[in-house]
C-alpha positions in Angstrom: -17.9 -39.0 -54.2 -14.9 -39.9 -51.8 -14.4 -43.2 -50.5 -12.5 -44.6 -47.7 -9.7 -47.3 -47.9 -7.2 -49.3 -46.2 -4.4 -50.1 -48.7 -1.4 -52.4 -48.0 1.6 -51.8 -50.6 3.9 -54.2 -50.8 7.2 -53.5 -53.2 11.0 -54.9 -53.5 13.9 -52.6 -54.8 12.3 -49.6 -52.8 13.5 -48.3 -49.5 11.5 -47.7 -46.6 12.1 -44.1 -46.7 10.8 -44.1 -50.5 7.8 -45.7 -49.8 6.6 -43.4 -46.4 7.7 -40.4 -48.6 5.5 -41.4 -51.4 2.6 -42.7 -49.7 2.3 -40.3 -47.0 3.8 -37.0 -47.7 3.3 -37.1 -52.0 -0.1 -38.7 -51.9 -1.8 -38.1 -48.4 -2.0 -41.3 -47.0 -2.0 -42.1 -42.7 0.2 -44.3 -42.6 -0.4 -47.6 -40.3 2.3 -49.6 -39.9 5.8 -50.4 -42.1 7.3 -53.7 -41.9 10.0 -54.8 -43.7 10.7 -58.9 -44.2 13.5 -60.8 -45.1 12.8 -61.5 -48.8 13.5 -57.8 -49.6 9.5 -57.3 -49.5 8.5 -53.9 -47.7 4.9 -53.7 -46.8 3.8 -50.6 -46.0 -0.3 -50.2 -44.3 -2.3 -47.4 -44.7 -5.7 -45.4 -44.8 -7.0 -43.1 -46.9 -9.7 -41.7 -49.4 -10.0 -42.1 -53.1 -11.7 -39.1 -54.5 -13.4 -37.4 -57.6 -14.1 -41.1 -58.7 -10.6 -42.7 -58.9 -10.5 -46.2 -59.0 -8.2 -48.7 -57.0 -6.6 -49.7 -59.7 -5.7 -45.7 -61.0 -4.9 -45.3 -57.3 -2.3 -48.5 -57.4 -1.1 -47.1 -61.1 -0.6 -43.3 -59.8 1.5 -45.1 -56.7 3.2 -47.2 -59.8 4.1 -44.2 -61.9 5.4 -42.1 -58.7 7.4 -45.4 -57.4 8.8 -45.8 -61.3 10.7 -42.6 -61.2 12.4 -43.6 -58.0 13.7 -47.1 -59.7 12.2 -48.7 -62.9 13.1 -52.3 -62.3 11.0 -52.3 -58.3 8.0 -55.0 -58.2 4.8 -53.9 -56.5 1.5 -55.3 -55.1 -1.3 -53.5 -53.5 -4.2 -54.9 -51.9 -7.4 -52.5 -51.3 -10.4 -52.7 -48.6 -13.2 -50.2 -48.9 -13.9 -49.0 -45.2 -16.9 -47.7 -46.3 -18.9 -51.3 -47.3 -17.4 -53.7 -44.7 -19.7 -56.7 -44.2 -20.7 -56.8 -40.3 -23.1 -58.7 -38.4 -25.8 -57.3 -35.6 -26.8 -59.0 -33.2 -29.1 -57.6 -30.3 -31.7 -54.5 -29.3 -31.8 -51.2 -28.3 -35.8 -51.4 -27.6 
């Protein structure tokens, strides 16, 4: 079963390039939006499906592992949001 996500990566000692190349063209993310602040922090928004049961925290090790070969001594953070269970809130009718 497949499930959808919004993931926001945030890593130091990686350049922008690194990141879009990993996320996007090695791993098959759309990406959202890339920012880049001050403190050396890149954050890099995207969306995207987790397949054949991986969890987020295999997806944020496989993005880990990929990002370790580029530079060993980078820092990373990822936050996950599943699109697919989203609280909401209804309000009105259609009858």
């Amino acid at each position: 079963m497949s499930r959808s996500y919004r993931v926001l990566v945030q890593v130091k000692n990686i350049t922008e390039k690194e990141i879009e190349e990993t996320m996007n063209s090695e791993l098959g993310w759309e990406q959202d939006g890339l920012c880049w602040e001050g403190s050396g922090v890149i954050y890099y928004e995207g969306t995207g499906v987790l397949c054949g049961g991986l969890s987020e925290l295999e997806a944020h090790e496989q993005i880990k592992e990929l990002l370790k070969k580029i530079n060993s001594k980078f820092k990373i953070l990822t936050q996950w949001t599943n699109l697919d269970e989203i609280p909401f809130e209804e309000y009105g009718s259609l009858e």
